[in-house]
py3Dmol code that shows the C-alpha trace and the ligand (Angstrom):
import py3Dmol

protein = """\
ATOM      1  CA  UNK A   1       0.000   0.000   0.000  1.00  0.00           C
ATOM      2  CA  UNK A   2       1.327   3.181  -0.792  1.00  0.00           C
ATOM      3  CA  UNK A   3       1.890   6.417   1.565  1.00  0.00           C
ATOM      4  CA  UNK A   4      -1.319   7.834  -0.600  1.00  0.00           C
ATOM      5  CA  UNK A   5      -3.636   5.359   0.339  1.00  0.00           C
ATOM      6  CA  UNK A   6      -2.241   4.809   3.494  1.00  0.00           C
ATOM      7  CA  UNK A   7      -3.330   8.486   4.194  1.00  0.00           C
ATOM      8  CA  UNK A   8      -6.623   8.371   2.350  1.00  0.00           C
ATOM      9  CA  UNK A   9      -7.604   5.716   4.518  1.00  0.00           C
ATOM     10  CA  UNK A  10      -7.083   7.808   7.943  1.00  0.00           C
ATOM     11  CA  UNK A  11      -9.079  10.265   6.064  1.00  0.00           C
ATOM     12  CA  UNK A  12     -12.041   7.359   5.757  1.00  0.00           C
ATOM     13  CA  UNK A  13     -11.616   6.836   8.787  1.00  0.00           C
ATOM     14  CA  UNK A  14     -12.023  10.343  10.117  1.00  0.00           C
ATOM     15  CA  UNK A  15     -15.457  10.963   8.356  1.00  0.00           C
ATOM     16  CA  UNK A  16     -16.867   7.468   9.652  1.00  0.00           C
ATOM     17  CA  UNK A  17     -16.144   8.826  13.097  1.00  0.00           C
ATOM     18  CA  UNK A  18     -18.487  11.608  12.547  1.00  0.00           C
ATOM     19  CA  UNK A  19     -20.944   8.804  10.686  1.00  0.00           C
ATOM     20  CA  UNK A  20     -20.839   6.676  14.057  1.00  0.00           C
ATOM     21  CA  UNK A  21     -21.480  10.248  15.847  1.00  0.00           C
ATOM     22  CA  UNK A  22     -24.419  10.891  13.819  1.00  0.00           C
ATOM     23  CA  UNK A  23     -26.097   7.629  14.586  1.00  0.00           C
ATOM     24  CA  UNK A  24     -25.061   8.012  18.155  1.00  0.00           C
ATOM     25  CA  UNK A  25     -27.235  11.156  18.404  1.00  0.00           C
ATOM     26  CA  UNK A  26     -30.307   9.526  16.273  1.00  0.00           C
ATOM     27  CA  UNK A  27     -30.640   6.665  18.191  1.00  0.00           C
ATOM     28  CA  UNK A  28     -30.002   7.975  21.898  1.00  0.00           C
ATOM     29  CA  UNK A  29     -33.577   7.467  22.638  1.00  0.00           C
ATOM     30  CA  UNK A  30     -33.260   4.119  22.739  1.00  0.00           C
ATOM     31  CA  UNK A  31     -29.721   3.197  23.398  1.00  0.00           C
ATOM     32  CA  UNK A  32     -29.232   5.913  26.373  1.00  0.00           C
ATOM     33  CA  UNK A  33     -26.266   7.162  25.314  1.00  0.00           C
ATOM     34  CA  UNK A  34     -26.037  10.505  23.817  1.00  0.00           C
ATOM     35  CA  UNK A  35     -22.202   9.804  22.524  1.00  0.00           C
ATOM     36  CA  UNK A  36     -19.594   7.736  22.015  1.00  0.00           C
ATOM     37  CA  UNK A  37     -17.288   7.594  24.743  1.00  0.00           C
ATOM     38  CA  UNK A  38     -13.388   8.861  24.208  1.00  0.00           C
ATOM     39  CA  UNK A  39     -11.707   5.160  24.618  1.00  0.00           C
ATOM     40  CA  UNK A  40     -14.211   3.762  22.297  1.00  0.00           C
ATOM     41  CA  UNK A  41     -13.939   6.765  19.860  1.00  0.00           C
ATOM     42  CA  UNK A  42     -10.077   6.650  19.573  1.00  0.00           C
ATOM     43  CA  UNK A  43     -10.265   2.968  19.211  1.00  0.00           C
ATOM     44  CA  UNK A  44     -12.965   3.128  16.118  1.00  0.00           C
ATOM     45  CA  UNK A  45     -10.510   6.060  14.496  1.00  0.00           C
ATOM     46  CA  UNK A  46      -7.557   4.017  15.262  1.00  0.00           C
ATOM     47  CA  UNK A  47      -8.058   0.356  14.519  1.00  0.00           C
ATOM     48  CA  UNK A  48      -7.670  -0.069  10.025  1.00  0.00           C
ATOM     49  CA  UNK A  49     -11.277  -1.664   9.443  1.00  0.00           C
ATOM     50  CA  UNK A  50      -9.569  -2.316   5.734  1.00  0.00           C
ATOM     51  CA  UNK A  51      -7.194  -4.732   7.288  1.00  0.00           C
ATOM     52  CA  UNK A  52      -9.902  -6.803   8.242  1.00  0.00           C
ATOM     53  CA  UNK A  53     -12.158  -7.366   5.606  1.00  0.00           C
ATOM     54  CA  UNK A  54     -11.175  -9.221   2.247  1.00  0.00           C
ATOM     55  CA  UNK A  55      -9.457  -7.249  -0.642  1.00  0.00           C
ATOM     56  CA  UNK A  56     -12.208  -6.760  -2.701  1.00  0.00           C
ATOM     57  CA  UNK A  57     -14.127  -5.365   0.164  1.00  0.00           C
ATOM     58  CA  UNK A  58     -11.180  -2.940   1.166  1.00  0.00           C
ATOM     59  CA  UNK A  59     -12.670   0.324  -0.403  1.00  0.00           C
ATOM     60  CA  UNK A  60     -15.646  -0.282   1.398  1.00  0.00           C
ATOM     61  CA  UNK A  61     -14.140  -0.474   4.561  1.00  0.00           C
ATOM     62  CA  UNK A  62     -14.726   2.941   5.811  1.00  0.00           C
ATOM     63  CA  UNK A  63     -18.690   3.248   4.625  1.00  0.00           C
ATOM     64  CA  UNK A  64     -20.849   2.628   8.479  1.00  0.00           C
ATOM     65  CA  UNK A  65     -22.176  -0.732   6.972  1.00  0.00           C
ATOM     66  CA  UNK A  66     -21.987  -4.595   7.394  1.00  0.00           C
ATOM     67  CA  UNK A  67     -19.507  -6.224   4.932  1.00  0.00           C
ATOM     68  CA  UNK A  68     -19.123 -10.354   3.711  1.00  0.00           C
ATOM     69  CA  UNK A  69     -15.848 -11.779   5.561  1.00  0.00           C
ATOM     70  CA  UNK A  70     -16.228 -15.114   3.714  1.00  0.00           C
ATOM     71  CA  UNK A  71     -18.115 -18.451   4.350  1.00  0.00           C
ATOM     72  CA  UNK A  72     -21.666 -16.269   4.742  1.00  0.00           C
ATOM     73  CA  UNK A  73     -20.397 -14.565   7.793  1.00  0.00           C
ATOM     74  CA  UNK A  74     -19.968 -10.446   8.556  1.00  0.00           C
ATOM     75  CA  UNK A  75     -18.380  -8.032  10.129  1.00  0.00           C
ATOM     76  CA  UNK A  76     -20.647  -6.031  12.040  1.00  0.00           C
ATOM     77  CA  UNK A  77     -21.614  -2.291  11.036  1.00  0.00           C
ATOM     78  CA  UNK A  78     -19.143   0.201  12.743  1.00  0.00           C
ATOM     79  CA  UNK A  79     -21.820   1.713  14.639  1.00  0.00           C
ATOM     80  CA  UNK A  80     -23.099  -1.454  16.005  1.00  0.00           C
ATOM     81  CA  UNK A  81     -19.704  -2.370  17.023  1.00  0.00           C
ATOM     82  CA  UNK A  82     -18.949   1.361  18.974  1.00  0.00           C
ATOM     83  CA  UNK A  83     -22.142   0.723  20.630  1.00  0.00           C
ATOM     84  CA  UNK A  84     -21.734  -2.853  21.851  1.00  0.00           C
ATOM     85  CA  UNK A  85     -18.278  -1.880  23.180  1.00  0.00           C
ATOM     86  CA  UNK A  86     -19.914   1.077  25.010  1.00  0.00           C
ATOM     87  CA  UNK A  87     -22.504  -0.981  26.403  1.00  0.00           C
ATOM     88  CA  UNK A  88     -20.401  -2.906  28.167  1.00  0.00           C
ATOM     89  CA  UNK A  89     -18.560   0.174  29.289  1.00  0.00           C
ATOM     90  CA  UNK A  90     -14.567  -1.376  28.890  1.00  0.00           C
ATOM     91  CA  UNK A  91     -11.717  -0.214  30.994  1.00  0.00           C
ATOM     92  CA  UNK A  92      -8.230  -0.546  31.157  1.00  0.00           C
ATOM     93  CA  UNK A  93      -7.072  -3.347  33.370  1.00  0.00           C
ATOM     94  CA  UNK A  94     -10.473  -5.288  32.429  1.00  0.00           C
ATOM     95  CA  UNK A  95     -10.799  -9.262  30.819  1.00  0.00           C
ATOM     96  CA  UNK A  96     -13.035 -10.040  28.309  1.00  0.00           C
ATOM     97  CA  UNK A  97     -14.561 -12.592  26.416  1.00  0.00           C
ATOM     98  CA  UNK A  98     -16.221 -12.157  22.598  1.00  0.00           C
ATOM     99  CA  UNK A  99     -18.221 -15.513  21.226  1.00  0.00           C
ATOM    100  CA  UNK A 100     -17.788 -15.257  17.727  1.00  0.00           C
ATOM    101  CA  UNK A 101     -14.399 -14.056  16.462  1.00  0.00           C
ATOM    102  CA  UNK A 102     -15.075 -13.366  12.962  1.00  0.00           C
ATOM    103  CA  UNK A 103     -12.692 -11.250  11.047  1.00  0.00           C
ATOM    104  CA  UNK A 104     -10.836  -9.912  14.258  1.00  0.00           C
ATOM    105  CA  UNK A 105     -12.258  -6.797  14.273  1.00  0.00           C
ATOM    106  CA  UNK A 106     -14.201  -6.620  17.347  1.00  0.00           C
ATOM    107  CA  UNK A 107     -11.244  -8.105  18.911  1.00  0.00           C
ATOM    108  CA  UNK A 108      -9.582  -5.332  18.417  1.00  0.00           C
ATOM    109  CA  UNK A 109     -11.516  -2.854  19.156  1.00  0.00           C
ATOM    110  CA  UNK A 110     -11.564  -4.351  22.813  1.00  0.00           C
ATOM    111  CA  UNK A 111      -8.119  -5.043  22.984  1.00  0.00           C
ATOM    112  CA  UNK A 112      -7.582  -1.210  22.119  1.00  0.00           C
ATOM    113  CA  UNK A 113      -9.342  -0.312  25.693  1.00  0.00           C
ATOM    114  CA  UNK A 114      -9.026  -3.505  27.740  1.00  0.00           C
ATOM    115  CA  UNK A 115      -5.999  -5.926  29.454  1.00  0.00           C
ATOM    116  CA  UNK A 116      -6.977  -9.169  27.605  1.00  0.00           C
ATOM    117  CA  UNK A 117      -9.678 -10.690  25.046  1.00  0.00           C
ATOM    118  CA  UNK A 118     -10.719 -13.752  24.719  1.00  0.00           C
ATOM    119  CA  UNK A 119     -12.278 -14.543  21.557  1.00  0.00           C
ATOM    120  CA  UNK A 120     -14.091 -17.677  20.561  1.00  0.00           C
ATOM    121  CA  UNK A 121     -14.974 -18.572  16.549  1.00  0.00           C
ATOM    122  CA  UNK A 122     -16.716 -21.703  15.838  1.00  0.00           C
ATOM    123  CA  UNK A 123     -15.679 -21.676  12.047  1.00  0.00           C
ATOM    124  CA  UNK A 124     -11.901 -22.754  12.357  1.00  0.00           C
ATOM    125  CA  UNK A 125     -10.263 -21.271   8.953  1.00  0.00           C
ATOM    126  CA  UNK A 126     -12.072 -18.260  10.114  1.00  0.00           C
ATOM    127  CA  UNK A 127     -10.368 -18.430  13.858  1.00  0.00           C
ATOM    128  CA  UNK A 128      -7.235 -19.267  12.604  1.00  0.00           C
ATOM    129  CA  UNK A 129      -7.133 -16.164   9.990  1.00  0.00           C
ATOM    130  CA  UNK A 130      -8.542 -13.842  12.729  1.00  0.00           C
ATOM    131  CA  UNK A 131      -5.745 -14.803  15.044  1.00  0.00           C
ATOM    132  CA  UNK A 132      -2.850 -14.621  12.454  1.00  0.00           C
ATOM    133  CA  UNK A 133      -4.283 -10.779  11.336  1.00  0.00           C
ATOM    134  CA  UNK A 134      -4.428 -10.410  15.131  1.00  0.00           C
ATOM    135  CA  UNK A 135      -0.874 -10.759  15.643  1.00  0.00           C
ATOM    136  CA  UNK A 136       0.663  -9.210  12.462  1.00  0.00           C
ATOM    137  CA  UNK A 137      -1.299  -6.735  13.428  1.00  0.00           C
ATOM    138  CA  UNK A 138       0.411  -6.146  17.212  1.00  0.00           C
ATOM    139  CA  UNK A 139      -2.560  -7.474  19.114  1.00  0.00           C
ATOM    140  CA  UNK A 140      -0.657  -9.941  21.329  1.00  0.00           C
ATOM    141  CA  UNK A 141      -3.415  -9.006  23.911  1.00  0.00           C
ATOM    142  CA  UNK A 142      -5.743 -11.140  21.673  1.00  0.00           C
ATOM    143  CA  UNK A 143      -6.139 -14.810  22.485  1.00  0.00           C
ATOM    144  CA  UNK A 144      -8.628 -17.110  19.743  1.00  0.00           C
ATOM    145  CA  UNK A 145      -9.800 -19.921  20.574  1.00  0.00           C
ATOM    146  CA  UNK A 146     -11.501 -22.413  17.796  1.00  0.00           C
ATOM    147  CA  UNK A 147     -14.779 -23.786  19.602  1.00  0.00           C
ATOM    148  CA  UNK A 148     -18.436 -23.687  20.192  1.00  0.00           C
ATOM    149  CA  UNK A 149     -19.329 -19.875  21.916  1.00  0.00           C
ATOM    150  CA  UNK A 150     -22.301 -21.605  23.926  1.00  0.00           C
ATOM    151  CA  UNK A 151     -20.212 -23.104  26.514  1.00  0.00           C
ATOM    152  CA  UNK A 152     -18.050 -20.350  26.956  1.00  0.00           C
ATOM    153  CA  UNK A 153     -14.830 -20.219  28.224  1.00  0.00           C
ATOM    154  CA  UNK A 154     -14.599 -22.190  31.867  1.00  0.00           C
ATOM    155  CA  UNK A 155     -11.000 -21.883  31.956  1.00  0.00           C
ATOM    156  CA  UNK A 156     -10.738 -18.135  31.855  1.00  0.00           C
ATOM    157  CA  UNK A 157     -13.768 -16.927  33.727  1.00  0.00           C
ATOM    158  CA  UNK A 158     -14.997 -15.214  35.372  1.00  0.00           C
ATOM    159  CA  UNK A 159     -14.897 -12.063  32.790  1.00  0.00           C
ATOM    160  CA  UNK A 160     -15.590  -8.474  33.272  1.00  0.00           C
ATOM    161  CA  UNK A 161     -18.091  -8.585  30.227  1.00  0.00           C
ATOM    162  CA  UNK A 162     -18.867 -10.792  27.342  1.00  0.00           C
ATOM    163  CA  UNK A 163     -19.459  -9.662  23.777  1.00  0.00           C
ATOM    164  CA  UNK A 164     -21.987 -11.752  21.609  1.00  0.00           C
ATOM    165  CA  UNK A 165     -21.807 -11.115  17.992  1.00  0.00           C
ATOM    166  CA  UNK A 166     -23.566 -13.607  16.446  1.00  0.00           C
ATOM    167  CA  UNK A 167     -27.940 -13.648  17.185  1.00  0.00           C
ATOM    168  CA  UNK A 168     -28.865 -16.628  19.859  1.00  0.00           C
ATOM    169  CA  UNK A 169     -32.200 -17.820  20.351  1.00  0.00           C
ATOM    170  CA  UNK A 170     -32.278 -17.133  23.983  1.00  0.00           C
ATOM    171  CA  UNK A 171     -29.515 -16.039  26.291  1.00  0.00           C
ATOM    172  CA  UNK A 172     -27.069 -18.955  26.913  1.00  0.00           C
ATOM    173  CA  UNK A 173     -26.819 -19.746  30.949  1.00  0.00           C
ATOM    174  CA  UNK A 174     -23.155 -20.951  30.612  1.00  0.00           C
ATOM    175  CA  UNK A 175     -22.272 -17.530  29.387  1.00  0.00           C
ATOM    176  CA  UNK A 176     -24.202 -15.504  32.515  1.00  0.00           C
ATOM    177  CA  UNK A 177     -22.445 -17.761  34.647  1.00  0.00           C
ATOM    178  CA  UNK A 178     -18.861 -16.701  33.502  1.00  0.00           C
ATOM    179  CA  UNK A 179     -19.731 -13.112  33.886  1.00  0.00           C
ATOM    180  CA  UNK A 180     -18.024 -11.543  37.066  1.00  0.00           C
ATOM    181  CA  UNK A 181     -20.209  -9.828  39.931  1.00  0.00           C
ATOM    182  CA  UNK A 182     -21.019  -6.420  38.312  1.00  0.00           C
ATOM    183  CA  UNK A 183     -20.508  -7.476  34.772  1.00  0.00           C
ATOM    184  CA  UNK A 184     -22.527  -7.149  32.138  1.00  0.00           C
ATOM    185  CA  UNK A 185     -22.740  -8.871  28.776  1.00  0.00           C
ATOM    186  CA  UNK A 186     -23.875  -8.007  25.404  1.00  0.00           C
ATOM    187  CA  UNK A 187     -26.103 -10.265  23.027  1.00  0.00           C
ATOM    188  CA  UNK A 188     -28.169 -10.128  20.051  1.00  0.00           C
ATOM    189  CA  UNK A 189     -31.385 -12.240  20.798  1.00  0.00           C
ATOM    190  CA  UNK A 190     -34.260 -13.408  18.496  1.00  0.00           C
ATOM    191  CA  UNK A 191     -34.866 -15.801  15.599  1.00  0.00           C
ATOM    192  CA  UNK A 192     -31.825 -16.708  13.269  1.00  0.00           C
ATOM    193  CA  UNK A 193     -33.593 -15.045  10.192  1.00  0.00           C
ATOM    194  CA  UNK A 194     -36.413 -12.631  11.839  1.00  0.00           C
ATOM    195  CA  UNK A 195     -36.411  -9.524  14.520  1.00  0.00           C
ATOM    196  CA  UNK A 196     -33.766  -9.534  16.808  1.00  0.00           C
ATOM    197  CA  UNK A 197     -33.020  -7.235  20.183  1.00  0.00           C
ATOM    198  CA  UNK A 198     -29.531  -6.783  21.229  1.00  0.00           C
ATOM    199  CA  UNK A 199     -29.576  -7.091  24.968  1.00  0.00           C
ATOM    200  CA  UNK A 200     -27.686  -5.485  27.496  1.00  0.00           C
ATOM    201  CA  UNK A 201     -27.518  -8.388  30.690  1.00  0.00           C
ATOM    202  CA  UNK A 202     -26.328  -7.103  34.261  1.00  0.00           C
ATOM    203  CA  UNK A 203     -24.832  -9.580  36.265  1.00  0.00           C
ATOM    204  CA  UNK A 204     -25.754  -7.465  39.592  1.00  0.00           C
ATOM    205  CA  UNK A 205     -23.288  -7.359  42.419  1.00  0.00           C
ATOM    206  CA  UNK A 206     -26.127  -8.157  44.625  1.00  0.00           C
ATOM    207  CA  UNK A 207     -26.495 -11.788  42.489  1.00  0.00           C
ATOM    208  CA  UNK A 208     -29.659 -10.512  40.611  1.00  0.00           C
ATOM    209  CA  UNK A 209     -29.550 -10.410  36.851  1.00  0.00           C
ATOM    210  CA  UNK A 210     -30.693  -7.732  34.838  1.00  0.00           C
ATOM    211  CA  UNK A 211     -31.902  -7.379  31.073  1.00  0.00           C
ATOM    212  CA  UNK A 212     -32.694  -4.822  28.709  1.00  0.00           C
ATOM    213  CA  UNK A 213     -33.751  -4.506  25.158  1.00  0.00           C
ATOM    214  CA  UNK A 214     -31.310  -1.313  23.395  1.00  0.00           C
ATOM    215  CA  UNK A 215     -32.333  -1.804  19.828  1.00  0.00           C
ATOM    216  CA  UNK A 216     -33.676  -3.689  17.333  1.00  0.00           C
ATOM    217  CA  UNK A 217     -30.612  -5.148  15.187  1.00  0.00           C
ATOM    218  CA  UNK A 218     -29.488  -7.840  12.667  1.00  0.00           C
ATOM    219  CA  UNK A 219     -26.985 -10.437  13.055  1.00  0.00           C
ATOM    220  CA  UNK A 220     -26.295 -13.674  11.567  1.00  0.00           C
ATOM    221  CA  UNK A 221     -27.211 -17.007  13.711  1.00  0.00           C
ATOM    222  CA  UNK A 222     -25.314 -18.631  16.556  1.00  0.00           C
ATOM    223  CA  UNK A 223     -24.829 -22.176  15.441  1.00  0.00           C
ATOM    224  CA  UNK A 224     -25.105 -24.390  18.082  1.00  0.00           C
ATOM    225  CA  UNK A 225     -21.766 -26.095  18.056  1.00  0.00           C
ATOM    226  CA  UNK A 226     -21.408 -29.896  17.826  1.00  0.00           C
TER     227      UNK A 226
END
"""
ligand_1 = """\
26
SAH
N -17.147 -10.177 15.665
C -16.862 -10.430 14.267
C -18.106 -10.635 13.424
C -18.883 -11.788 13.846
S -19.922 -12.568 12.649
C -15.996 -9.363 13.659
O -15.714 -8.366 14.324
O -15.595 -9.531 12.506
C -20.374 -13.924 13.686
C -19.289 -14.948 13.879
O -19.758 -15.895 14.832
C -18.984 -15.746 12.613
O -17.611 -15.696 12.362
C -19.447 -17.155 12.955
O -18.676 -18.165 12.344
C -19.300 -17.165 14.463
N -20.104 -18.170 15.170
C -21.327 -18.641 14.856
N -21.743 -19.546 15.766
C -20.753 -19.646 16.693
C -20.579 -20.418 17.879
N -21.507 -21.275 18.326
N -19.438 -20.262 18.577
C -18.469 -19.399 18.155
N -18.577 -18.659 17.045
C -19.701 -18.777 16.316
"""
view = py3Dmol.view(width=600, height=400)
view.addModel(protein, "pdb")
view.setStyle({"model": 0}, {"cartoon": {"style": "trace"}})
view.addModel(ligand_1, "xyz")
view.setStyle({"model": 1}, {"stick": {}})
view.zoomTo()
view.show()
């Protein structure tokens, strides 16, 4: 890549800032939060969205849609990724867990703001790509994991939040269980093919858990692994 395009893409990347600021505004009715927040902000102008998604996809990398990552799967809109990452309000020091790996974006993201990830992709040429980007990429805060989201990560848990970025059909009890006291996951829930809600769950200090319904989104299924 030359220096031109190199610079052209930090200019994408500028404008789809302000794009994920717009929709920040339109939709703080429902989502509750009237902006971005500054870690999640300089992670979405930082992290090179055109690394991740294949090279015919590359000058589309900046637009504030889904894109195809291969195999029928996609990386999530830019704005649904900011706001996921809000919602589960990362901080330094923090250890996370994301079902659903992808094309390593997400991953990122996170491991912009927080200690450690720990990301989970059933599909394993998919995993094994995500995690090789991952580290050419610097991201040695990443780890992948090839293996069925549903049951989680017993080894590492508890986690200060959990990212779901694939649509289950209900909330998976394995996952609620690995969330620490005070964490909170986010999950897109509904039918495979029909309306879903992405849901914000609160794992309450106080041992209660709490749900809420942010916005109606899309997402492609959660296969129940084998
Ligand atoms: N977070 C990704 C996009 C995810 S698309 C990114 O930033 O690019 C949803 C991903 O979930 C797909 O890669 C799909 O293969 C994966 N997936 C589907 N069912 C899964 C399961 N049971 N466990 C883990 N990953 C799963």
């Amino acid at each position: 890549m030359s220096a031109a395009d190199a610079q052209d893409y930090a200019g994408q990347r500028a404008r789809l800032v302000l794009e994920v600021d717009a929709m920040y505004s339109a939709t703080r009715a429902e989502t509750g939060f009237t902006a971005m927040s500054a870690p999640v902000r300089a992670a979405l102008a930082k992290v090179e969205r055109h690394r991740f998604v294949p090279a015919d996809q590359q000058s589309l990398a900046y637009r504030n849609h889904p894109l195809p990552i291969g195999g029928g799967q996609t990386i999530s809109q830019p704005y649904i990724v900011a706001l996921s990452t809000d919602l589960v309000a990362p901080r330094a020091g923090q250890r996370v867990l994301e079902i659903g790996t992808g094309s390593g974006y997400q991953a990122a993201m996170l491991a912009e703001i927080v200690s450690k990830v720990y990301s989970i992709e059933l599909v394993p040429s998919l995993g094994k790509e995500a995690a090789e980007r991952l580290r050419t990429l610097g991201y040695a805060n990443v780890e992948v994991r090839i293996g069925d989201g549903y049951a989680g990560w017993p080894e590492q848990a508890p986690f200060d939040s959990i990212l779901v970025t694939a649509a289950a059909p209900r909330v998976p009890g394995a996952l609620v269980e690995q969330l620490k006291p005070g964490g909170r996951m986010v999950i897109p829930v509904g039918a495979s093919h029909g309306a879903q809600q992405l849901f914000l769950i609160w794992n309450r200090p106080d041992g209660t858990v709490e749900r809420k319904s942010v916005l109606a989104v899309r997402f492609v299924p959660l296969v129940p692994g084998k």
